[in-house]
N, C-alpha and C positions, 0 to 999 in steps of 0.2 A: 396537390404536390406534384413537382415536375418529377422526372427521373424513369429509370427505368425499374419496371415491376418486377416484384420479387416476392415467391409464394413460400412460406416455413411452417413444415409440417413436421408438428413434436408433441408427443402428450404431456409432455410436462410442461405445465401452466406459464412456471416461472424462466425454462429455457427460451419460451415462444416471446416472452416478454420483453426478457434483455435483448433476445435476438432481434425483434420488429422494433425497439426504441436505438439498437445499435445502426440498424441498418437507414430507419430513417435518418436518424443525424445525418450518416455518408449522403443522403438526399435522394433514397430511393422510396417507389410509393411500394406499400408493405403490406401482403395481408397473411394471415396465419390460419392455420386450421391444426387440429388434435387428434386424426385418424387420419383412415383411408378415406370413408364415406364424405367425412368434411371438407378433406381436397377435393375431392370428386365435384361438389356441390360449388364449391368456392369459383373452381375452374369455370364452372357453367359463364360467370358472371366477370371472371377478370383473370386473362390467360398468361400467364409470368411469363417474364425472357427468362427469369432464372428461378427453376424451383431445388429449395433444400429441404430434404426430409433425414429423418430418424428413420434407422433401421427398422426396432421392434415398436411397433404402433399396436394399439388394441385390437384392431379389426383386420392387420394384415401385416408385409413386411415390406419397408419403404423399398429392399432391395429391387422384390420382383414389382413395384411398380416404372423401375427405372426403362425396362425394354419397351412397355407401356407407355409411357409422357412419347418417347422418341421415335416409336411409328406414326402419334398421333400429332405431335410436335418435334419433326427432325432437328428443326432449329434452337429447340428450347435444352441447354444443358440442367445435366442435374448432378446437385453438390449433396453427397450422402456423407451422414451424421453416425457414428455408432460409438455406443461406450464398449464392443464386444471390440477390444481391441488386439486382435488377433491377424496374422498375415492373412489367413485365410477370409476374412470379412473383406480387408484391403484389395483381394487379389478377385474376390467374385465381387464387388464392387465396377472394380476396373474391367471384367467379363461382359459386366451387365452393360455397358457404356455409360458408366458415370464421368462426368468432366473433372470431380477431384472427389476424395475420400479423406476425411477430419474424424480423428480418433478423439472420445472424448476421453477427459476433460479439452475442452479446444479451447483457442484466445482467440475472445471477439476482433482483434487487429486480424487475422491469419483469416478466420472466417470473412471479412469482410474483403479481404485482396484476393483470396478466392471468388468472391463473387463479380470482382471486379475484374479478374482477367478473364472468367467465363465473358463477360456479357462484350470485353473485348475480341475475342475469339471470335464470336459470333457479327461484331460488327454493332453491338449493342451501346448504348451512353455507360461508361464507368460509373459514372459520379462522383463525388468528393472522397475518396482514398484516403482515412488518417495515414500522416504522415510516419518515418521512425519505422524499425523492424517492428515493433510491439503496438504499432499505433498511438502516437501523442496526444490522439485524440479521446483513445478509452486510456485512462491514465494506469487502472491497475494492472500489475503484472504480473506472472506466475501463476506456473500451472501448478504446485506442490498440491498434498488435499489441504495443507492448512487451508491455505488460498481456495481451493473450491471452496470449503465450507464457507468463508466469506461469500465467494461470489452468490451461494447458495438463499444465501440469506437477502441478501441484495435484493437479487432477484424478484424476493418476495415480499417487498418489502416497495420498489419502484411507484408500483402503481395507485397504490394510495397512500394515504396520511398518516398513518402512524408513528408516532415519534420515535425516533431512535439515538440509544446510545451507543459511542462507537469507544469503546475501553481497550487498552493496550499503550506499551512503554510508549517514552518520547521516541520519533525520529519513524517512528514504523507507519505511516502513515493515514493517520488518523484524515485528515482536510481531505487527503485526495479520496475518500471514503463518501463521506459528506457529498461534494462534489457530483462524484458519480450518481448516488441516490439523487439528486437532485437534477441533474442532468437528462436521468435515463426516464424521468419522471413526466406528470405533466404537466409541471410550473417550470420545466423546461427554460422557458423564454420569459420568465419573469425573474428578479432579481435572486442572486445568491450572496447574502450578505453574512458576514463571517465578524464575529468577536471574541477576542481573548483577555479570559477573566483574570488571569494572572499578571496582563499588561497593561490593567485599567487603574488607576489610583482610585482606594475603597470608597472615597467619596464623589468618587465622580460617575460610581457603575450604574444607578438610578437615569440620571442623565443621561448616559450612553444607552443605556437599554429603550427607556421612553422618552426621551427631548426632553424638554425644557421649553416651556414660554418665555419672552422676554420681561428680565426683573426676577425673576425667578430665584434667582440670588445673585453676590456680589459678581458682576463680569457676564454677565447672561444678558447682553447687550440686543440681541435678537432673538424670534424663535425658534427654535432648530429642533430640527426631527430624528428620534432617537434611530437604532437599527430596528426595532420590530415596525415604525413604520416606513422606513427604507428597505424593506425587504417584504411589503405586501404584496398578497401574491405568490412569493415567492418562498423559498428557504432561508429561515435563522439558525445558523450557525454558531454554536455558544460552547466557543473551545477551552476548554482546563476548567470544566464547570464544577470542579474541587477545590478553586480557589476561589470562589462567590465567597462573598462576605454573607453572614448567616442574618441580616437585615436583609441584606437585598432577596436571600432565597425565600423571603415571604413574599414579598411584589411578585416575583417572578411564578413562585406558586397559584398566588392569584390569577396571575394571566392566564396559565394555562387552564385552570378551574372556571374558571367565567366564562374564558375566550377575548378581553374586552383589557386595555392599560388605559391610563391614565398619564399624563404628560407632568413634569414636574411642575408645581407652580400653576396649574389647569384643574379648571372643575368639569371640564369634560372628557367621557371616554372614548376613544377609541374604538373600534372593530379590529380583532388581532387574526387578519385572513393569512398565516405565516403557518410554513410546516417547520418545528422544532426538531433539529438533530444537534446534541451534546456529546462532547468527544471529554475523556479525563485519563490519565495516566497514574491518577490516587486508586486508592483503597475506598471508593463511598463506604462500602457495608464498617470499613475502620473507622473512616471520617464521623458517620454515625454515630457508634458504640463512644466516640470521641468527644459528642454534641458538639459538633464542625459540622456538621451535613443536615439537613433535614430528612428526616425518613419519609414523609408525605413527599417530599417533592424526588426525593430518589425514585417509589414506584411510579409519581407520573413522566418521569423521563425513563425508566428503562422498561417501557412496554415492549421494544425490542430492542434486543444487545447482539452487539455486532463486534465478536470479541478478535482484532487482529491478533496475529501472531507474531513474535519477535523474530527478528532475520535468521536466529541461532535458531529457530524452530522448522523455518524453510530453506537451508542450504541448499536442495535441490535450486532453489530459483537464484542463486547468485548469481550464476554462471550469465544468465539472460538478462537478471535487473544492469549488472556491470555493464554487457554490450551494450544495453539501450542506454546507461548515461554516459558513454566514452560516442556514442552514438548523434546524440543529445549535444553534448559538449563540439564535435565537428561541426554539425548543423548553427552551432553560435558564431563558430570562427575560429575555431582550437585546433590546432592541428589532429588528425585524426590517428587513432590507434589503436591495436587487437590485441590481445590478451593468449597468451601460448597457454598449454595445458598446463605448465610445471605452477603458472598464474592463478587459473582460478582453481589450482588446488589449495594454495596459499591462502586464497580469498576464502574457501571454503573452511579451512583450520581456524581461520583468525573467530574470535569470540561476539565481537559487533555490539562492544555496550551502547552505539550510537545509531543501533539499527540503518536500517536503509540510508537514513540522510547521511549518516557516518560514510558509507560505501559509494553515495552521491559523490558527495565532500570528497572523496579519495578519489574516484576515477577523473572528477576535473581539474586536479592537482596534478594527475598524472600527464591526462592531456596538456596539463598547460606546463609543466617542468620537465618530462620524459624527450630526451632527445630520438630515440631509438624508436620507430614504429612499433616495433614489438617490444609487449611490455612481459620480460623476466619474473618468476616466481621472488627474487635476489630482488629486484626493485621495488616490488610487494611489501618483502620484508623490511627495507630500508627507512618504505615510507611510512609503514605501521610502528618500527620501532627506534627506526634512528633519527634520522633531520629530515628536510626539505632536499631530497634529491633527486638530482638529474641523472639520468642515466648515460655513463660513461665518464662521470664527474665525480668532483668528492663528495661524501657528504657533508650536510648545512649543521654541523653538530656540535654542540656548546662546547667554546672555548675552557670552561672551567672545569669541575670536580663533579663528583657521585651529585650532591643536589643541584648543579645545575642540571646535568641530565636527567633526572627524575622530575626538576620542575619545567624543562619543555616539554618533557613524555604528557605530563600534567596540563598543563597551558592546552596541545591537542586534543587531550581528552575530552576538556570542554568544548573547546572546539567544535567539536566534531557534534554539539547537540547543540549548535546554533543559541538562538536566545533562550532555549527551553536547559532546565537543567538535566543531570543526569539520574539513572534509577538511584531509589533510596538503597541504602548499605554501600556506599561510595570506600567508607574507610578501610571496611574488611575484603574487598574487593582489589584495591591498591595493592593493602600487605601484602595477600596472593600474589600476587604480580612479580611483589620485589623479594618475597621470601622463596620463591616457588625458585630463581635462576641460583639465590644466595645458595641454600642448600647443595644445588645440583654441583655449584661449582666448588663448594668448601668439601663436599665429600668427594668429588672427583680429584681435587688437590691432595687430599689428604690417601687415595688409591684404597678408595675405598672403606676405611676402617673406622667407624661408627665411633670408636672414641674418642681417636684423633680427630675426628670433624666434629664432635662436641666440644671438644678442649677449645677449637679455635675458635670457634662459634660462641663461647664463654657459659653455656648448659650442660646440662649433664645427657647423659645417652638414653634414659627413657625418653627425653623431652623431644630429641632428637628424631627415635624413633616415631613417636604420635604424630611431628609435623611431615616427618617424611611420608604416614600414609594419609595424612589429610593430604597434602597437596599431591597427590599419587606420585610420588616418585618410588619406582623401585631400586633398590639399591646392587642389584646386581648389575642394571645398566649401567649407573654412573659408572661403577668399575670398568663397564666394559669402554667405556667413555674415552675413565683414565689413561 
């Protein structure tokens, strides 16, 4: 491999992993070791332009190797790693002569443009630099723990075969999950082939999963090869595997049990050389209890589960996912745009039944209809709850009554989860929505007096009470409102 050499010293198995399959991608040649003694030995045999280590190693501290590499190699910088995220780590870091200090949790994007403006400093080859603040090229983003605990798993998960489920709502991204395991892995450069159970007609999922000979049945004019053998080699990808028709999840049991398919309309098997990762956004363990699911074929896919988190679980990472797709969106040809503080405090309140794709979906809405570079907390709320607007313009807001406004609110909603639908409890979810503003304003009209807002409201005042503290409204505020 060409590129500039790059040595990563970390005892932890699975950080060395991501890190040495992150850094080759970028197209550098990579080697790792797990201590002091291991560098030590490594070095004998291939001398880095750029070494990253981890502070606490077992046999020593990466710190005080840093004065060490740099009497012995002046040229060679070095990129220290620590979870002790302390100013004081950062500051004897920079004492030591380190070229840059990454506090963990760190983003493999950040760590890698780090390495690459070291080896520029030096006069060293870059190499291929993902693109994007966050890197386009490692798709996941955020640093919240939700997010570690993902990456954590990842990690461990890269370097060999073990099948993985990747469970969490729609929109939070499940594919770019898949992706990266497959990616970071060593079928790397073999196909990544992706199918969705819930967009295949029941009759044709057989077909799609192993081919078909010709004749096979009516319209089977040739032989065509299903995805497990168009992804040999490589990763199968088998998205909303809670919508398998419970015939096909015997075949598909079989495969994995054997190793071996059969083609439809074929009396020969196959060799099934594919690593399996299944993504669903159901309930298996309900689906189950249900007789919808198979329970044998539920343990051979969740040997390990890779449970994402919903965007309302990592509001720390809004702030970052939004740049990078307003980011994203310039990079296409959108006009470019930033986001003020009063913005992604808005973004941060808003709920995200649409997860990520929902806030995708919004920021290139914004790009593409925001007149103003900077985009207002006021434009935020506009676009989350009123029309289609531009900023310094009117809103795009139904000409009609209370249901037309509630069926565009509605029409976005879906929207906003592309062809996938939304979570289960759509209806008592709604209500909230439309009973939670009803209240606040019927008792604010009313200056506060609980019975007068019953009377209008057409219930009585206990009832009145129970929904004002389901939906938490206090009612001292409205008054104060009033």
């Amino acid at each position: 491999m060409s590129g500039a050499r790059i040595l990563v010293v970390d005892d932890d198995a699975a950080i060395r992993t991501v890190v040495r399959e992150a850094l080759r991608r970028a197209g550098y040649q990579v080697e790792v070791a797990a201590s002091v003694a291991e560098q030590r030995a490594v070095m004998r045999r291939f001398v880095p332009q750029v070494l990253v280590t981890d502070v606490v190693l077992p046999d020593g501290n990466g710190l005080d190797l840093v004065p060490e590499m740099l009497r012995a190699h002046p040229d060679m910088p070095v990129i220290v790693l620590s979870a002790q995220n302390t100013l004081a780590t950062a500051v004897r870091a920079t004492e030591q002569g380190a070229f840059d200090y990454l506090p963990k949790p760190f983003d493999l994007g950040e760590l890698t443009r780090a390495v690459a403006d070291a080896l520029a400093a030096t006069g060293g080859t870059a190499g291929a630099v993902p693109d994007g603040p966050a890197g386009d090229g490692l798709p996941l983003i955020g640093r919240s723990p939700a997010m570690q605990e993902v990456y954590r798993t990842i990690a461990r998960v890269v370097a060999n075969d073990l099948t993985v489920l990747v469970l969490g709502e729609s929109g939070t991204g499940k594919e770019l999950v898949a992706r990266a395991i497959h990616d970071l892995g060593p079928r790397a450069k073999r196909p990544f082939v992706a199918i969705n159970m819930a967009a295949i007609p029941r009759e044709l999922i057989e077909s799609e999963l192993f081919g078909h000979e010709r004749g096979a049945f009516t319209g089977a004019a040739a032989r065509t090869a299903g995805r497990f053998e168009q992804a040999q080699g490589g990763t199968l990808f088998l998205d909303e595997i809670g919508d398998m028709p419970f015939e096909a999840q015997t075949r598909l049991l079989r495969v994995l049990q054997e190793g071996e398919f059969t083609p439809v309309g074929s009396a020969r098997s196959i060799r099934a050389d594919v690593r399996i990762i299944a993504a669903t956004h159901k309930d298996l363990p309900r689906l189950i209890a249900d007789h919808a699911f198979r329970e044998d074929l539920y343990y051979r896919l969740n040997v390990v589960p890779v449970r994402l988190p919903s965007l309302r679980q990592r509001i720390e990472d809004i702030a970052e996912l939004a740049r990078h797709f307003l980011d994203r969106a310039a990079a296409e040809g959108l006009p470019r745009k930033l986001l003020d503080g009063g913005a992604i405090e808005r973004l941060a309140a808003h709920g995200w039944p649409g997860n990520v794709r929902e806030l995708e979906n919004l920021m290139r809405r914004l790009a593409a209809l925001s007149r103003e570079e900077v985009i207002t907390a006021g434009v935020i709320e506009q676009q989350l709850h009123g029309g289609g607007v531009i900023e310094g313009g009117p809103a795009l807001a139904p000409s009609g009554g209370l249901a037309d406004a509630i069926e565009l609110h509605l029409a976005r909603y879906f929207a906003a989860f592309g062809r996938d639908l939304p979570p289960d409890g759509l209806y008592d979810r709604i209500l909230a929505e439309v009973e939670r503003p009803l209240l606040k304003l019927t008792l604010a009209a009313a200056r506060g007096n609980q019975l007068k807002a019953a009377r209008l409201l057409g219930i009585n005042r206990n009832t009145l009470r129970k929904k004002l503290t389901e939906r938490g409204i206090d009612p001292g505020d409205v008054r104060r409102m009033g």
